[in-house]
KEFI-618605 format. One record per residue (C-alpha): residue number from 0; residue in one letter; x, y, z. Coordinates in steps of 0.001 Angstrom, whole numbers. Layout:
N
@resi: NUM; resn: a; x: X; y: Y; z: Z
...
// end
This chain:
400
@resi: 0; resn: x; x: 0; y: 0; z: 0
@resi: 1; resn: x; x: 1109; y: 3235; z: -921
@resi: 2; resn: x; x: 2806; y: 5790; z: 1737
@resi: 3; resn: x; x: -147; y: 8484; z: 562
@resi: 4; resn: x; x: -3091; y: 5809; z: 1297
@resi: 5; resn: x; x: -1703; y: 4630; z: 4513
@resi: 6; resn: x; x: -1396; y: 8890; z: 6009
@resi: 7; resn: x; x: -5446; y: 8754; z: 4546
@resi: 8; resn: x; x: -6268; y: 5848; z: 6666
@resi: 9; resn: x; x: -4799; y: 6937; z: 9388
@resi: 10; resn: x; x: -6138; y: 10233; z: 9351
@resi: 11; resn: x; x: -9542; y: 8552; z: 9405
@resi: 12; resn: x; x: -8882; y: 6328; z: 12858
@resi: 13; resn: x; x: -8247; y: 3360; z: 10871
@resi: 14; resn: x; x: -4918; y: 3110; z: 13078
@resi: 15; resn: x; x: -4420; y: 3805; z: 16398
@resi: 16; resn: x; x: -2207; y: 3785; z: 18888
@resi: 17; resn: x; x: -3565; y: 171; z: 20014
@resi: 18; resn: x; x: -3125; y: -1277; z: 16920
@resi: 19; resn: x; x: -1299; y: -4313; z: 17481
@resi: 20; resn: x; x: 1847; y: -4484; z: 15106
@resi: 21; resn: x; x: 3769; y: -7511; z: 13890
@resi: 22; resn: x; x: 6255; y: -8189; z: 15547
@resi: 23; resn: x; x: 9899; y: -8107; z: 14128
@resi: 24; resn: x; x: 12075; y: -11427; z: 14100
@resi: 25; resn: x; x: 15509; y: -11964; z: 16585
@resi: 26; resn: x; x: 17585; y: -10350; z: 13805
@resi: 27; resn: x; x: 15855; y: -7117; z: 13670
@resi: 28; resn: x; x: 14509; y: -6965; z: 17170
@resi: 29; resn: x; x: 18183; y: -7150; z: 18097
@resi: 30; resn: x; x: 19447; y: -4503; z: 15426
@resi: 31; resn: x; x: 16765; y: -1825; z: 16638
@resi: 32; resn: x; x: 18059; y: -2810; z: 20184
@resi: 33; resn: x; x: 21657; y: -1423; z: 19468
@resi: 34; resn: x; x: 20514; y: 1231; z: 17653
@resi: 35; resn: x; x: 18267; y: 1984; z: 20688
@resi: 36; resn: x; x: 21662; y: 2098; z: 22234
@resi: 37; resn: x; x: 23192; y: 4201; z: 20382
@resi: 38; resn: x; x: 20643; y: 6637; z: 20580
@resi: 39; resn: x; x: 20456; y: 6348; z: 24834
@resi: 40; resn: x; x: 24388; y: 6782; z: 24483
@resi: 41; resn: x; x: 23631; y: 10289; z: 22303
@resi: 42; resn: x; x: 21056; y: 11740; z: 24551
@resi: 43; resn: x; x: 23141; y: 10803; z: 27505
@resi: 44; resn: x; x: 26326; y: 12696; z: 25874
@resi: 45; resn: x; x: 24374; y: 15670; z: 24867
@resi: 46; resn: x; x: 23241; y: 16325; z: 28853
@resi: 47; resn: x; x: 19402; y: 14226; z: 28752
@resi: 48; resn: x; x: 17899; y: 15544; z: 25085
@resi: 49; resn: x; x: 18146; y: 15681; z: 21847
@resi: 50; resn: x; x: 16464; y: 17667; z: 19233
@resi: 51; resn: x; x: 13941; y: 15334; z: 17339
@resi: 52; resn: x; x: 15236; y: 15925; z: 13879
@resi: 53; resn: x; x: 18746; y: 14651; z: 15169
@resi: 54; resn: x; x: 16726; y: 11064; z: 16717
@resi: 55; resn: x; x: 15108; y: 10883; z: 13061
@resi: 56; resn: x; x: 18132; y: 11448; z: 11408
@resi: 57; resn: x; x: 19915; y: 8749; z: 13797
@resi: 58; resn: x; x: 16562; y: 6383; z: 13618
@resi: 59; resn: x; x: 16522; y: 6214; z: 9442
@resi: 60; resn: x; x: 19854; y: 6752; z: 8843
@resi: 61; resn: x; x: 22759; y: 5497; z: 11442
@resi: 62; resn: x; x: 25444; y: 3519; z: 9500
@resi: 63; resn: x; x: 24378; y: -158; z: 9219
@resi: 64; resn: x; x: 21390; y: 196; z: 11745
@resi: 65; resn: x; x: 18914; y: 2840; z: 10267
@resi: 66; resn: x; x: 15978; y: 1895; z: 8431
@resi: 67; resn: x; x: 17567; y: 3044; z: 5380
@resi: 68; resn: x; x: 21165; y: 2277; z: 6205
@resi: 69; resn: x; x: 19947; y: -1134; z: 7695
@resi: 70; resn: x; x: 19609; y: -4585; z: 5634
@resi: 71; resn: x; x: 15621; y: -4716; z: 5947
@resi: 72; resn: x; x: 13385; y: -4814; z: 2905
@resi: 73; resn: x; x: 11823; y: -1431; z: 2621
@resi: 74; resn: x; x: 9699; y: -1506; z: -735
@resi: 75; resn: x; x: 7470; y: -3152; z: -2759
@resi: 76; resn: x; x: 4954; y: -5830; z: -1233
@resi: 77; resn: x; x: 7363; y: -7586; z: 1049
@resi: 78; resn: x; x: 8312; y: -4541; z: 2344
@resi: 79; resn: x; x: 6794; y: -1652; z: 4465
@resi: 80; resn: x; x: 5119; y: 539; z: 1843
@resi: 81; resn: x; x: 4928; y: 821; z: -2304
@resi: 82; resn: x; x: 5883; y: 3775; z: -3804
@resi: 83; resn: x; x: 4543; y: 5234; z: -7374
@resi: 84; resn: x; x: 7654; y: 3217; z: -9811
@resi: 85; resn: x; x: 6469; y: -420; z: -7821
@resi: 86; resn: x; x: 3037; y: 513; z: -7997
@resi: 87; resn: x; x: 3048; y: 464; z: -12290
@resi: 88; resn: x; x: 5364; y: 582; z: -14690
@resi: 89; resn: x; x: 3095; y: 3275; z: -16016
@resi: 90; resn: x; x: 4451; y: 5893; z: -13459
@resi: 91; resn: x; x: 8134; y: 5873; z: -14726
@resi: 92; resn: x; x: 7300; y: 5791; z: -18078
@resi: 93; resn: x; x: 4817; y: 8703; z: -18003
@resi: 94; resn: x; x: 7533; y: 10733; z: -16146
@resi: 95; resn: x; x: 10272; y: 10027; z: -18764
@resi: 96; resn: x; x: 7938; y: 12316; z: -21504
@resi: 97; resn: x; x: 8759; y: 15346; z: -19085
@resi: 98; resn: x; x: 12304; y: 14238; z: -18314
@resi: 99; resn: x; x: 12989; y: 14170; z: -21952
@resi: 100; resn: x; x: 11530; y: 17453; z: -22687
@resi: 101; resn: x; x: 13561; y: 18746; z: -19888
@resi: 102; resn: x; x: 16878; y: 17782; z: -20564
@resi: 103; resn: x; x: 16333; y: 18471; z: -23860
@resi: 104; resn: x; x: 15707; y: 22006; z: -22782
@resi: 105; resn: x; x: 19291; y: 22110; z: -21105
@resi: 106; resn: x; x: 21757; y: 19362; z: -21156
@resi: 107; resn: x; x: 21248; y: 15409; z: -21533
@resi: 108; resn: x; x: 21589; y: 14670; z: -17777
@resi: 109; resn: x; x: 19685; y: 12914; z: -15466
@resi: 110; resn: x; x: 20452; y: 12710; z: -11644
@resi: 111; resn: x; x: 17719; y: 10861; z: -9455
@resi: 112; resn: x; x: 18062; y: 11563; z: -5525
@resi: 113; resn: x; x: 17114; y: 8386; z: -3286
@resi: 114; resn: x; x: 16314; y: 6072; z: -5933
@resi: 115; resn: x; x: 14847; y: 3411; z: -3724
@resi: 116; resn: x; x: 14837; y: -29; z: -4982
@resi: 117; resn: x; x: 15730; y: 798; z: -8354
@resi: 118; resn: x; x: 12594; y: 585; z: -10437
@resi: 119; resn: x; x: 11915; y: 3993; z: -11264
@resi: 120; resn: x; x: 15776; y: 4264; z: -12510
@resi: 121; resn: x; x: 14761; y: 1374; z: -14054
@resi: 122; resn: x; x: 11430; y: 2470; z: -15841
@resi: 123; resn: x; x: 13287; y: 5809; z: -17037
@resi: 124; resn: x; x: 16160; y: 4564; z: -18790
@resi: 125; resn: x; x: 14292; y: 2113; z: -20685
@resi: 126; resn: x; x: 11441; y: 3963; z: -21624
@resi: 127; resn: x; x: 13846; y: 6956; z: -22570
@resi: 128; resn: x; x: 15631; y: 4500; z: -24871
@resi: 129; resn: x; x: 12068; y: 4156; z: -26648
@resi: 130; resn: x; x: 11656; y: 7664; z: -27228
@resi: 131; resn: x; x: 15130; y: 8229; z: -28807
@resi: 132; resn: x; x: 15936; y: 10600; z: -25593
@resi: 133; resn: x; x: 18976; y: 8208; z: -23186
@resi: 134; resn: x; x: 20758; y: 10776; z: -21006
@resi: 135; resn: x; x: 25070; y: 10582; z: -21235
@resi: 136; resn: x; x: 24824; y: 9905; z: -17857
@resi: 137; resn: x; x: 21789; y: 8752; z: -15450
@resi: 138; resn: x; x: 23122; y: 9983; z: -11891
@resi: 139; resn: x; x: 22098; y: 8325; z: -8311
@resi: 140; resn: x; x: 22645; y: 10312; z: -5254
@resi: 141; resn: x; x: 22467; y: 7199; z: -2549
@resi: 142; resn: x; x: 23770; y: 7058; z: 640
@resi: 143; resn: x; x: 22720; y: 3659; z: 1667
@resi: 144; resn: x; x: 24768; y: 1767; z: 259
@resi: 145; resn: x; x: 22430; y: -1410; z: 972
@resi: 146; resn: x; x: 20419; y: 153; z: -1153
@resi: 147; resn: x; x: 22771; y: 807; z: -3687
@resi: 148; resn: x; x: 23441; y: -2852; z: -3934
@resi: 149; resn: x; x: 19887; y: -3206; z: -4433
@resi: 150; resn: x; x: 19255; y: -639; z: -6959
@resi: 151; resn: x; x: 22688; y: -2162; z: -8927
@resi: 152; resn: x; x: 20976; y: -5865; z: -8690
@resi: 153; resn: x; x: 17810; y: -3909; z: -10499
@resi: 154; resn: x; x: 19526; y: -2441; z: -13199
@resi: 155; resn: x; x: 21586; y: -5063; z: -13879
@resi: 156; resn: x; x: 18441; y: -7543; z: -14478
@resi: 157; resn: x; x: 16703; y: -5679; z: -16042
@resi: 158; resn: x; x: 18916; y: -3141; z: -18647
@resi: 159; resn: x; x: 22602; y: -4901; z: -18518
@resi: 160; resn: x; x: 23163; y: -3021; z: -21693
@resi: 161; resn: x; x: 22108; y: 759; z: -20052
@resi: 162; resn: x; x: 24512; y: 0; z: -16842
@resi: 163; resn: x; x: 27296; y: 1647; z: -18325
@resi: 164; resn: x; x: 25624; y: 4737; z: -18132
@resi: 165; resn: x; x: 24461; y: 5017; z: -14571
@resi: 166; resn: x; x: 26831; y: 6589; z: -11304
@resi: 167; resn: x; x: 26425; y: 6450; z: -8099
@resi: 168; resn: x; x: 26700; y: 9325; z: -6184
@resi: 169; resn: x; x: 28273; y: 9948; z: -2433
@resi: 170; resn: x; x: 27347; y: 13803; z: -2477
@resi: 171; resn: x; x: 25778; y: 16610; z: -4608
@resi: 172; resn: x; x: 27907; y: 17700; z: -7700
@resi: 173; resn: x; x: 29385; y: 20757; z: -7685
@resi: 174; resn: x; x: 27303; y: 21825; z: -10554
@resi: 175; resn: x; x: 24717; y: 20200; z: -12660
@resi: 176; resn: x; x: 22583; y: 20863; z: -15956
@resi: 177; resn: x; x: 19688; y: 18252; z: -16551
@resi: 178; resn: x; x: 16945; y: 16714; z: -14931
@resi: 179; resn: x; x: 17181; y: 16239; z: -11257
@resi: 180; resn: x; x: 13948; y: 13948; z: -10513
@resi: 181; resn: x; x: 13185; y: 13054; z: -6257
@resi: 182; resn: x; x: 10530; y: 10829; z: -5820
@resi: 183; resn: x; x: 9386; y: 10726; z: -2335
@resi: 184; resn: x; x: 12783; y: 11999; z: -840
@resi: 185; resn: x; x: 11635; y: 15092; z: 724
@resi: 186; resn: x; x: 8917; y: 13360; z: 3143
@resi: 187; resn: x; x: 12175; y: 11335; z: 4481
@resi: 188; resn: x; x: 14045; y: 13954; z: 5384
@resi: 189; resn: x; x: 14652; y: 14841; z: 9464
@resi: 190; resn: x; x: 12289; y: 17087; z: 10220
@resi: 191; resn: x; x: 12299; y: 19286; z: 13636
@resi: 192; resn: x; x: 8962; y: 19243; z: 15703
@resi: 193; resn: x; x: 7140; y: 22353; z: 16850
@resi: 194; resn: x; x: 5086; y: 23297; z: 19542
@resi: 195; resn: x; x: 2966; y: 26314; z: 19560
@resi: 196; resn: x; x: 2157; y: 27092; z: 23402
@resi: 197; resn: x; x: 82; y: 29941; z: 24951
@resi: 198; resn: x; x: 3041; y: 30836; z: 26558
@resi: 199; resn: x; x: 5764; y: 30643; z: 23571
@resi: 200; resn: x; x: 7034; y: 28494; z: 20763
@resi: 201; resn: x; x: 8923; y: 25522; z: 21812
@resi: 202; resn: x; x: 11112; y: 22664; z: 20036
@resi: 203; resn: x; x: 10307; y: 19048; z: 20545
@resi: 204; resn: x; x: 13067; y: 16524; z: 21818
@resi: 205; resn: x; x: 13527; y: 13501; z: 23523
@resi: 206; resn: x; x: 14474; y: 12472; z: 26638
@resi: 207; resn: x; x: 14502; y: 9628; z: 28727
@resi: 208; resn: x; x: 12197; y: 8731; z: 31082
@resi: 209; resn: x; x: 12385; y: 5424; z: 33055
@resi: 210; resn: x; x: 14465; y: 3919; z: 30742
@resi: 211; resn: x; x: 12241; y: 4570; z: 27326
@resi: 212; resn: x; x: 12301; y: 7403; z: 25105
@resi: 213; resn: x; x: 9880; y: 10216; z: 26161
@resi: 214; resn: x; x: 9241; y: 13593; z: 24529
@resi: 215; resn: x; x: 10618; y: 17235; z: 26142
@resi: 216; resn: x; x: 9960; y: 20498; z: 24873
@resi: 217; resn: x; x: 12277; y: 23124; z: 25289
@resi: 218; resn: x; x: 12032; y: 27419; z: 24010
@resi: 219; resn: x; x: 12953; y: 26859; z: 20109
@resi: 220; resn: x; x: 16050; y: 29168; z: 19163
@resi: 221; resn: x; x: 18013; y: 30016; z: 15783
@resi: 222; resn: x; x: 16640; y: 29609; z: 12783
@resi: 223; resn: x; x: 13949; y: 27505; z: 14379
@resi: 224; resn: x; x: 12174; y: 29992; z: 15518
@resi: 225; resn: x; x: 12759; y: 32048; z: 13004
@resi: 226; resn: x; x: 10636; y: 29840; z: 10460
@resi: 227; resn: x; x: 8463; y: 29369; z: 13511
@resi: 228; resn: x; x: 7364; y: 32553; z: 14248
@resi: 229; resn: x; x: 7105; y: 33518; z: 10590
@resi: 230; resn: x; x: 3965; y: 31022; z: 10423
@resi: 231; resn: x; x: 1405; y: 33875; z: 11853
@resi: 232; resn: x; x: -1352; y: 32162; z: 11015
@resi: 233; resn: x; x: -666; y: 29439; z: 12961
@resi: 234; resn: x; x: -3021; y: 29397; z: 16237
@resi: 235; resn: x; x: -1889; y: 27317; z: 20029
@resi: 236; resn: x; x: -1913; y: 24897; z: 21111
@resi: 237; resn: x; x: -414; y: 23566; z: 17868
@resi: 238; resn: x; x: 2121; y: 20821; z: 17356
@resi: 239; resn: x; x: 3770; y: 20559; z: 13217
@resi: 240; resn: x; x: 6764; y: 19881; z: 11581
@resi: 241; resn: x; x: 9620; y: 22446; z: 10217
@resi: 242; resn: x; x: 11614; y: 20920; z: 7805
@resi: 243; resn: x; x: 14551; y: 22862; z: 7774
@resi: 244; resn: x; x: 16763; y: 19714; z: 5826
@resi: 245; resn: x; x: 14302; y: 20066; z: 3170
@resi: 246; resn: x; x: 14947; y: 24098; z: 3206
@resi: 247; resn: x; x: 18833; y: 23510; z: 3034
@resi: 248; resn: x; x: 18680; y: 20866; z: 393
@resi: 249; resn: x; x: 16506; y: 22944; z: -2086
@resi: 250; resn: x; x: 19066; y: 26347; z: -1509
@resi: 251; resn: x; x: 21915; y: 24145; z: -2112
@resi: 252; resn: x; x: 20344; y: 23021; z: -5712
@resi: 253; resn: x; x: 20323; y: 26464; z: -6046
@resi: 254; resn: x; x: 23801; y: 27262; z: -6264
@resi: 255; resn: x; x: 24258; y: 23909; z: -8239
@resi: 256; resn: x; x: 21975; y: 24101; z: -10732
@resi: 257; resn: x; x: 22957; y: 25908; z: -13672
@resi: 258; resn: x; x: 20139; y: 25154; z: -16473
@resi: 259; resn: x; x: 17377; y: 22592; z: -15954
@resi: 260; resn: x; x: 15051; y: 21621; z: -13015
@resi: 261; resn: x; x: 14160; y: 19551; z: -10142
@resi: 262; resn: x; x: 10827; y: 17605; z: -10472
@resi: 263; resn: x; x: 9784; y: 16908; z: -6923
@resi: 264; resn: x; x: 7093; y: 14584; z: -6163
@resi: 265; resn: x; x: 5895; y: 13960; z: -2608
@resi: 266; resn: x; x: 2980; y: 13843; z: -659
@resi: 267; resn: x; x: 1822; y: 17362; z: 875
@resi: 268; resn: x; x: 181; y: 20219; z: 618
@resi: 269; resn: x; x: 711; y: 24048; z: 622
@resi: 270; resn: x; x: 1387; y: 26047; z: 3669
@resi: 271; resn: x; x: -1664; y: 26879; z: 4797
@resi: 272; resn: x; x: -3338; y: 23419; z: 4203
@resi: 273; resn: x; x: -48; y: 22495; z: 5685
@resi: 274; resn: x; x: -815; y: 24078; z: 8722
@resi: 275; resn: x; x: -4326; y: 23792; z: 8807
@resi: 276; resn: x; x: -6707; y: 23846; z: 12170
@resi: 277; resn: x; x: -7618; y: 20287; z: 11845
@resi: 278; resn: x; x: -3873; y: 19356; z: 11491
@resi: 279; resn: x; x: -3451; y: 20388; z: 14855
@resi: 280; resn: x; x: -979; y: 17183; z: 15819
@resi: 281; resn: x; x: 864; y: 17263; z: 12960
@resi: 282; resn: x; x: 1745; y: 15247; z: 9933
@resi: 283; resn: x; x: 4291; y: 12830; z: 11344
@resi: 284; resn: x; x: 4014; y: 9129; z: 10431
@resi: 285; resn: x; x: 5864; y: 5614; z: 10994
@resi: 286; resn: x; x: 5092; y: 2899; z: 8534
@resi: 287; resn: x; x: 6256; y: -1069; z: 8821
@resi: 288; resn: x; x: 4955; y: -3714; z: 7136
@resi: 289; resn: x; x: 2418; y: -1900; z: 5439
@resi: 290; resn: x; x: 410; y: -632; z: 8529
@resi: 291; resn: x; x: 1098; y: 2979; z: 9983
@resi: 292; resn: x; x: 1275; y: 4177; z: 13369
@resi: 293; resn: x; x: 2115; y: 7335; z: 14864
@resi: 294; resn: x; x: 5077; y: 6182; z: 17547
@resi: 295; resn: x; x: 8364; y: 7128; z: 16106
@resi: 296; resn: x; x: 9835; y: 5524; z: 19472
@resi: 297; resn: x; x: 8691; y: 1622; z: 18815
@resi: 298; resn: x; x: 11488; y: -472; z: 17608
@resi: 299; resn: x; x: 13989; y: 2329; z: 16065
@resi: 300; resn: x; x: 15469; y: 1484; z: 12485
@resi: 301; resn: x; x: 12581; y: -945; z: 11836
@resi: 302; resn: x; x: 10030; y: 1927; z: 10614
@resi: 303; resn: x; x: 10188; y: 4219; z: 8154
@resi: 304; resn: x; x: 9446; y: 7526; z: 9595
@resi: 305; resn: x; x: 7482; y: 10464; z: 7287
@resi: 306; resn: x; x: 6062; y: 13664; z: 7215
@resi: 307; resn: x; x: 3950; y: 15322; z: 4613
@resi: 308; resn: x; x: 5952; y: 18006; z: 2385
@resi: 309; resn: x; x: 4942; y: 22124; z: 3168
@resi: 310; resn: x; x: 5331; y: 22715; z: -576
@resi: 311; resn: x; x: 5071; y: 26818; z: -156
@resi: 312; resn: x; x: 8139; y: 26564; z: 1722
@resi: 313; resn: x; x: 10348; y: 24302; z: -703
@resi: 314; resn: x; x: 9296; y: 26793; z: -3278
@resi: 315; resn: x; x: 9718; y: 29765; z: -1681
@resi: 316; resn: x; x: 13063; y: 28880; z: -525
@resi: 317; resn: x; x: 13871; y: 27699; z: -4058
@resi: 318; resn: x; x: 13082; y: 31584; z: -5290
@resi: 319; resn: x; x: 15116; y: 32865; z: -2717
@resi: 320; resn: x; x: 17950; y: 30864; z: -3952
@resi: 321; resn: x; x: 17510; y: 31944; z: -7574
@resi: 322; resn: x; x: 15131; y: 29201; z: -8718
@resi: 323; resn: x; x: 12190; y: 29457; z: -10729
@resi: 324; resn: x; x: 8809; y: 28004; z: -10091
@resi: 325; resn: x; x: 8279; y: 26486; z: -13060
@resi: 326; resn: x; x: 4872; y: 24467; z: -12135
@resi: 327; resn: x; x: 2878; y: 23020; z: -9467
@resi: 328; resn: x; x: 84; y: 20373; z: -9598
@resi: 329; resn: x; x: -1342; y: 16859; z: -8673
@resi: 330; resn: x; x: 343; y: 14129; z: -9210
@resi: 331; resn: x; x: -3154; y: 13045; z: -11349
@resi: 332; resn: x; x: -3276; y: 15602; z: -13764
@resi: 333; resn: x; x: 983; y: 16028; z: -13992
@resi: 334; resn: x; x: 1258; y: 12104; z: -14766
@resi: 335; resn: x; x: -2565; y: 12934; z: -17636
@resi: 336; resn: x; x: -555; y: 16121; z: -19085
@resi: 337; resn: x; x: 1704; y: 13785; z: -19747
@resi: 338; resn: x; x: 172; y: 11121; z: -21588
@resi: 339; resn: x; x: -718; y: 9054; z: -19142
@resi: 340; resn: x; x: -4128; y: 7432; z: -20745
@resi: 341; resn: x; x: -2583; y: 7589; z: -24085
@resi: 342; resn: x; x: 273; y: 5249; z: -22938
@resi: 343; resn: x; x: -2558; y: 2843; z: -21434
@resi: 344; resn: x; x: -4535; y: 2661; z: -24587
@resi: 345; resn: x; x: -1203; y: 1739; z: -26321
@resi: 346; resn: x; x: -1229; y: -1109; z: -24335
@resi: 347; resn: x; x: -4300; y: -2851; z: -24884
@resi: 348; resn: x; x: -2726; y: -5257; z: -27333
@resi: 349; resn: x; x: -1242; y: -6502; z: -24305
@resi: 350; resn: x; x: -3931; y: -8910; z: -23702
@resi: 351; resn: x; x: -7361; y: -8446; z: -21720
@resi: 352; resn: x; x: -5166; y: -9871; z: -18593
@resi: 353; resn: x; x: -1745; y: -7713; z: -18382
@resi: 354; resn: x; x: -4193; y: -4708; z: -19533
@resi: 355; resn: x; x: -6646; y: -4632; z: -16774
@resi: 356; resn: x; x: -3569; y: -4697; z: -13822
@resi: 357; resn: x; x: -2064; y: -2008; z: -15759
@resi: 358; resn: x; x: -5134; y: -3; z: -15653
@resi: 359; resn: x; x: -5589; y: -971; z: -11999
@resi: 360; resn: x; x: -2227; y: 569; z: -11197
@resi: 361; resn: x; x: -3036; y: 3860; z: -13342
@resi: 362; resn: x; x: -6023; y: 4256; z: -11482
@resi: 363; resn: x; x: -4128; y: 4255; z: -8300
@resi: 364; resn: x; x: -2086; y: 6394; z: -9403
@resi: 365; resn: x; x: -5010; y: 9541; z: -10193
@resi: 366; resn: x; x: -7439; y: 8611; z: -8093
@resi: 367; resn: x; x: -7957; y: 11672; z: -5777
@resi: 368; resn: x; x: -8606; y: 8368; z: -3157
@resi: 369; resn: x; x: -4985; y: 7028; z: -4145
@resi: 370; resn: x; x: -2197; y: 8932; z: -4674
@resi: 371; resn: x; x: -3622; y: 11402; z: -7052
@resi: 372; resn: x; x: -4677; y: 14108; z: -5075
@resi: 373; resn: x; x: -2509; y: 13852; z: -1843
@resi: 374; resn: x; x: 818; y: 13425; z: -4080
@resi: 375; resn: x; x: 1803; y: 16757; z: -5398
@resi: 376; resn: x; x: 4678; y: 17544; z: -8336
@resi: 377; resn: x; x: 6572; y: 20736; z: -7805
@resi: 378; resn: x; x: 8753; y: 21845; z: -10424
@resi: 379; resn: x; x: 12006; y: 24423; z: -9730
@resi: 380; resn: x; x: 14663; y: 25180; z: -12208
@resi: 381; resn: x; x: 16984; y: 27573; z: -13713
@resi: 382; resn: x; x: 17398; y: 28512; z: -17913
@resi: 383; resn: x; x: 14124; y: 26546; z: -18878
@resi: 384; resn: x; x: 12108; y: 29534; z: -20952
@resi: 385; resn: x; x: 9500; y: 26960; z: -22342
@resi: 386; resn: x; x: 6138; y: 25950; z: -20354
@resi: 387; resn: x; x: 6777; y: 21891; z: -18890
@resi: 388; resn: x; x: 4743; y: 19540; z: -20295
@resi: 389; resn: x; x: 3410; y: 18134; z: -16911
@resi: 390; resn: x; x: 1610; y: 21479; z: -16102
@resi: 391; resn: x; x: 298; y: 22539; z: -19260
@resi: 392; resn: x; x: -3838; y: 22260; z: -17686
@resi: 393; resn: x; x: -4547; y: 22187; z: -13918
@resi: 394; resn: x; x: -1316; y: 24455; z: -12760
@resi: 395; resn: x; x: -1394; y: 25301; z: -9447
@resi: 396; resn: x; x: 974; y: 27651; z: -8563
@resi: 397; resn: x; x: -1697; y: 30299; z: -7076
@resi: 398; resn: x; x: -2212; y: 28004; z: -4327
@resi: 399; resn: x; x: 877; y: 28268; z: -2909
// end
């Protein structure tokens, strides 16, 4: 089940906090234990808390024991969530009609941040080979380098003759011209917790308290409250994310982009949807084995842990850095402006049997009950003077 569906579900009491989970095997059980560990050792070193972005940060990404640093399967059915490229072959190759137009429009360079298991890298490459359009170079900017391994296994099965072309990244490039695509990177970011109090604005931690993580607030300082305090509209008592990773990843892109644009597609909403009344406990979300809960503390580096994507702010911090806003929509009608349906009705000499799961996995991907309306595409680039393909009808740029 999708990330996007799961957030829905949950957001309509499906899960609770009683919902019994599965429960993890002696391997993993004793991997989140000595990450748990590591994490007690931290809090104790930095005098009893810890800001929460910083236990995030440790819980997904700690060498060899985060969730995405870790050995456990993280996509795809027998993992803890599907993403868009698993979901249908349809997404990637929808996505490679804008790609194509982009790099066209600057340089033929492609550079995919957190590329997952490998299938959307994957879907590109071959459906870019189709059209005529192969970048020189197809770029992946992965950390994990279990994942890596994966995402080489992929690649290797299924386009041995296109491996040649693809790098692996340890860092951003200097400087880049191309198509920069993130699918569902931004949501996995660390992300810093806010509290809105009658009696000031305060930053979420943790502590410990008899032995088990607990949460601490303390006054919120720097730039913190800075982004905090900017949010006027926001009423106490009021807890929400600030994702100030997100903010310094987008600026950097700024100074390293020189023509082209980022296509980033996440699940979100703008600011003041974002920050809307009823949100009043945030976005923040754990997800394992395809069931969501909202206790970032159970079992460390065994959950994936999310929050939705304030897309005002990624933009506006993208202008600020000298980017352009180049388009903003659903994920529905940026994968229809596309060519979405007309790549479906290519494929009904498939066969009545391969045709009707492809269809099932296009209509998760647009229905406004799937991932169509919660997943949002947000376009930022530099040097692109002609309109994007993917946000030619239904634009939505206003709304931020």
């Amino acid at each position: 089940m999708p990330r996007g569906n799961l957030r829905i579900l949950a957001e309509s009491g499906t899960f609770g906090p009683a919902m019994s989970l599965p429960l993890p095997d002696t391997a993993a059980a004793e991997s989140s234990a000595r990450l748990v560990a590591r994490i007690v050792a931290e809090i104790d070193k930095a005098g009893g808390w810890i800001p929460f972005s910083r236990f995030m940060e440790l819980a997904l990404y700690a060498p060899g024991l985060g969730y995405y640093s870790g050995g456990a399967r993280k996509f795809g059915g027998a993992g803890d969530f599907v993403t868009a490229p698993e979901l249908s072959p349809l997404f990637a190759q929808t996505l490679a009609a804008q790609v194509a137009q982009l790099m066209a429009a600057s340089a033929p360079h492609l550079l995919e941040a957190g590329a997952g298991s490998g299938a959307l890298a994957l879907g590109l490459l071959l459906e870019l080979e189709r059209r005529g359009a192969l970048p020189e170079h197809y770029d992946i900017l992965e950390l994990s380098g279990e994942l890596r391994a994966r995402q080489q296994e992929t690649l290797a099965r299924g386009a041995p003759h296109l491996a040649g072309r693809v790098r692996w990244l340890d860092a951003l490039p200097e400087s880049f011209s191309g198509a920069v695509v993130a699918n569902e990177l931004l949501d996995a970011l660390p992300v810093d917790i806010v509290a809105w109090r009658e009696e000031g604005i305060f930053e979420r931690g943790v502590a410990l308290e008899d032995g088990a993580f607990a949460w601490r607030e303390r006054p919120a300082a720097g730039a913190l409250l800075a982004v905090s305090q900017g949010l006027t509209f926001v009423r106490p008592p009021y807890v929400s994310e600030i994702n100030l990773a997100a903010r310094a990843w987008i600026a950097e892109w700024g100074r390293i982009l020189q023509c082209g644009a980022l296509l980033l597609i996440d699940y979100g909403f703008p600011q003041r949807e974002y920050y809307h009344p009823q949100r009043a406990e945030g976005t923040l979300m754990c997800h394992y084995r395809h069931h969501a809960h909202g206790d970032p503390f159970w079992l460390p580096g065994l959950n994936d842990i999310t929050a939705h994507v304030d897309f005002t702010a990624v933009a506006e911090v993208g202008h600020d850095a000298g980017l352009d806003v180049l388009g903003y929509t659903s994920q529905a009608q940026f994968l229809l402006n596309c060519g979405l349906a007309q790549l479906l009705e290519q494929r009904q000499a498939d066969g009545a049997t391969a045709y009707a799961a492809l269809a099932s996995g296009a209509q998760k991907l647009i229905s406004p009950a799937e991932m169509g309306e919660l997943f949002k595409v947000l376009a930022l680039g530099k040097g692109i003077g002609e309109p994007l393909l993917g946000f030619a009808h239904g634009d939505r740029c206003h709304a931020l």
